[in-house]
Residue, then its C-alpha position, 0 to 999 in steps of 0.5 A: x500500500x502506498x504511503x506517501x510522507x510529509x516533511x516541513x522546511x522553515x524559511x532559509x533551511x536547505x532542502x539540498x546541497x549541490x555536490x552531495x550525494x543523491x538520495x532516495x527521495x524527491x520532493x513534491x512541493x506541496x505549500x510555500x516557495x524554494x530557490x534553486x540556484x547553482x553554486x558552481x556560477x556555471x549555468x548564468x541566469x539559472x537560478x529559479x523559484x518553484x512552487x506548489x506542485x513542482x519536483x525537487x530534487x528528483x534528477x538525483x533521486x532518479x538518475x543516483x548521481x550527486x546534487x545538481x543544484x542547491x534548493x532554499x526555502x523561500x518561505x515556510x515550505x510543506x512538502x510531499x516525500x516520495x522514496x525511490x521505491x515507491x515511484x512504480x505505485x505512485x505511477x501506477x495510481x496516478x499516471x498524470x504524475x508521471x506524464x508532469x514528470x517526463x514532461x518536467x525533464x523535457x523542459x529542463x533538457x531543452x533549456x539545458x541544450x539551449x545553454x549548453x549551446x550558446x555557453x560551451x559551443x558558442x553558438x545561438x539557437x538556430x532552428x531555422x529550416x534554411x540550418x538543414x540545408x547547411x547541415x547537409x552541405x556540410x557532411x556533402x562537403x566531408x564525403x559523407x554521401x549517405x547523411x548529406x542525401x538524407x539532409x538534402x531530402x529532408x530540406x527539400x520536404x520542408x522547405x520546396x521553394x526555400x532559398x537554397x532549394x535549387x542548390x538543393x534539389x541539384x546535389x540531391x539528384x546528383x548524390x542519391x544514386x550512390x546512397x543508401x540514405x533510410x526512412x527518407x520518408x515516414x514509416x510506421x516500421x516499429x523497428x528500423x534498421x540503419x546503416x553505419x553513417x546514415x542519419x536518423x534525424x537532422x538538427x531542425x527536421x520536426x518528427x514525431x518519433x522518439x528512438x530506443x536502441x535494440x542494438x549497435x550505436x548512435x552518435x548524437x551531434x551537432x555542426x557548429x562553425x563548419x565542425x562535426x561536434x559529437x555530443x554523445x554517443x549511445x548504445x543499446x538500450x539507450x534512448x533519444x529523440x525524446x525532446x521532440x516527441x514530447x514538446x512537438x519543437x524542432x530536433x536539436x541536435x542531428x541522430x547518426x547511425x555509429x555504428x548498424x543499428x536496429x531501433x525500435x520507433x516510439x510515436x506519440x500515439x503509442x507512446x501515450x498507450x505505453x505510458x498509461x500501460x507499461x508501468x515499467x516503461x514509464x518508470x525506465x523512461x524517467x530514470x533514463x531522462x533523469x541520467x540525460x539531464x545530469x549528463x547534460x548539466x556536467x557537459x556545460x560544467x566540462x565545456x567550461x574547462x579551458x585546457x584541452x587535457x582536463x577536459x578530456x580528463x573531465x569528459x572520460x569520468x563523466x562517461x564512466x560515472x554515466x555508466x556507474x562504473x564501480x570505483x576504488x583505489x587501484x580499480x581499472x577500466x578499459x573503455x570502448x572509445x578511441x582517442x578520436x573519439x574522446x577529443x569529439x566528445x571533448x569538443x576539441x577543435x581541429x587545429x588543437x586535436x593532434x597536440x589533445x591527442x599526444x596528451x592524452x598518450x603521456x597523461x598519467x591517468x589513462x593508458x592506450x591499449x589497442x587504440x582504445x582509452x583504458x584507466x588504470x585507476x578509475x577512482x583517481x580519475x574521478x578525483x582529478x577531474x573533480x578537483x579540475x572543475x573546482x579549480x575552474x569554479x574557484x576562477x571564476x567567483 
């Protein structure tokens, strides 16, 4: 039987401290008003007030990482205690808590990519159809014959009399003879195969699928300033494209086939029947969401780093605690990224990857073993890249 418990917060007492660790509850306000502000000084203009019926503190009591925020009481504040354990009845009594909750997490990944963008790629939101056609133009110009079609088609379809249509439409006939560019067009397949290098989805293209990997890899990323950035890289059981199924905006990043993959397509009709049906499915979606936010969060803090090696260093513990790799002295690790692939998730430009790249085979910290990064001492790391951002934060007070 669900029982959920109360708590009352006075006027100025801490709900939660960023930087300690999760727990295994989160707050349904219930009466009175929180600040919620970022300690670090990363996320300018972040600090935000909540009220009656908003969540706090549930990205850590969801994902298990540590605090991402600091929440005050404004007022005398009465709240509504939900353990962890207790999140599969409450859905299962009250779905609308769950939809207000994936929901919840949408928006602040939205407002997190929109931040992350302007703040760490140096770059305004742009989701212009015309960014389509520039975004093909781009891997057109790399060779990449497969993702350019795709992007070209995609542009055409919306944006038939736009002004790089013609452009457009002469490189897509010239181009699709030797592609093999998927799903051009809608399909109700529930699972997809695609082939390496084929795009899923692009930055600006509206769609109304979300994806969930059955098996093989995704890259996720964007092109900024004529540059491949790779934002993230996803494997099985994984999922994306949840921002656009849920608040019906344009894609904000593009979806690239890593590696053949097979993907199951979740659209908002069924995704709707999954969510009142599947208590499971629900409860996995919010976990997941939940570990995307945090990572989205700790990505802005790596962007912030300016020496090339402690943000690859940063970045290499941010992908094992994603993965919640058992830590301690003397443990160690070996990845499934190359060193190429650690400099894109680092967001090193061109010109400065070959000198990251040599770093990274003198760094004290990891090893390269058969072209692939391995970590001799997974706590240790984990401790460098700390104290690299609290150096980076102490900067910046």
């Amino acid at each position: 039987m669900l029982q959920l418990s109360f708590a009352d917060y006075t006027a100025n007492s801490y709900l939660c401290v960023e930087g300690t660790d999760s727990n295994d509850r989160f707050f349904i306000i219930q009466s009175g008003k929180v600040q919620c502000y970022h300690e670090t000084k990363i996320l300018i203009g972040s600090t935000k007030t909540l009220g009656p019926g908003d969540f706090v503190a549930v990205i850590p009591c969801m994902s298990g990482h540590a605090q991402t925020e600091t929440v005050i009481a404004q007022t005398d504040v009465k709240v509504i205690v939900v353990r962890r354990d207790q999140y599969m009845e409450l859905v299962k009594r009250n779905t609308p808590i769950a939809i207000k909750l994936v929901r919840y997490f949408a928006r602040e990944m939205r407002q997190l990519n929109d931040m992350r963008t302007k703040i760490t790629l140096k770059k305004t939101i742009n989701d212009s159809p015309e960014e389509m056609f520039r975004i093909a133009e781009y891997y057109d110009n790399q060779g990449e014959t497969d993702i350019a079609v795709y992007g070209y088609f995609q542009y055409l379809k919306k944006c038939p009399h736009g002004e790089n249509a013609e452009a457009a439409l002469k490189t897509f006939k010239r181009l699709k003879p030797r592609s093999h560019a998927v799903y051009l067009e809608p399909t109700e397949d529930l699972v997809r195969f695609y082939p390496e290098n084929t795009m899923i989805f692009s930055e600006c293209q509206t769609g109304p699928d979300m994806f969930i990997i059955q098996s093989g890899s995704v890259k996720i990323t964007k092109v900024v300033d004529n540059e491949e950035v790779t934002l993230a890289l996803l494997n099985k059981g994984d999922m994306f494209g949840e921002m656009a199924l849920l608040d019906n905006a344009p894609r904000s990043a593009c979806a690239i086939a890593h590696s053949d993959c097979h993907l199951m397509a979740v659209n908002r009709s069924n995704f709707e029947t999954m969510v009142t049906t599947q208590v499971e499915f629900i409860a996995r979606l919010t976990s997941i969401l939940a570990e995307r936010v945090w990572s989205m969060y700790r990505q802005i803090v790596n962007g912030q780093l300016t020496n090339p090696r402690e943000r690859m260093i940063d970045m290499l513990a941010l992908q094992i605690e994603n993965k919640k790799i058992a830590t301690g002295k003397g443990v160690p690790y070996r990845t499934d990224l190359t060193p190429q692939d650690l400099v894109n998730l680092s967001g090193i430009p061109t010109q400065n990857q070959a000198i990251a790249k040599g770093q990274l085979f003198t760094d004290q910290n990891i090893k390269i073993r058969d072209g692939k990064i391995e970590i001799p001492d997974v706590d240790e790391l984990i401790k460098q890249a700390a104290f690299y951002r609290k150096q980076m934060s102490r900067k910046k007070d």
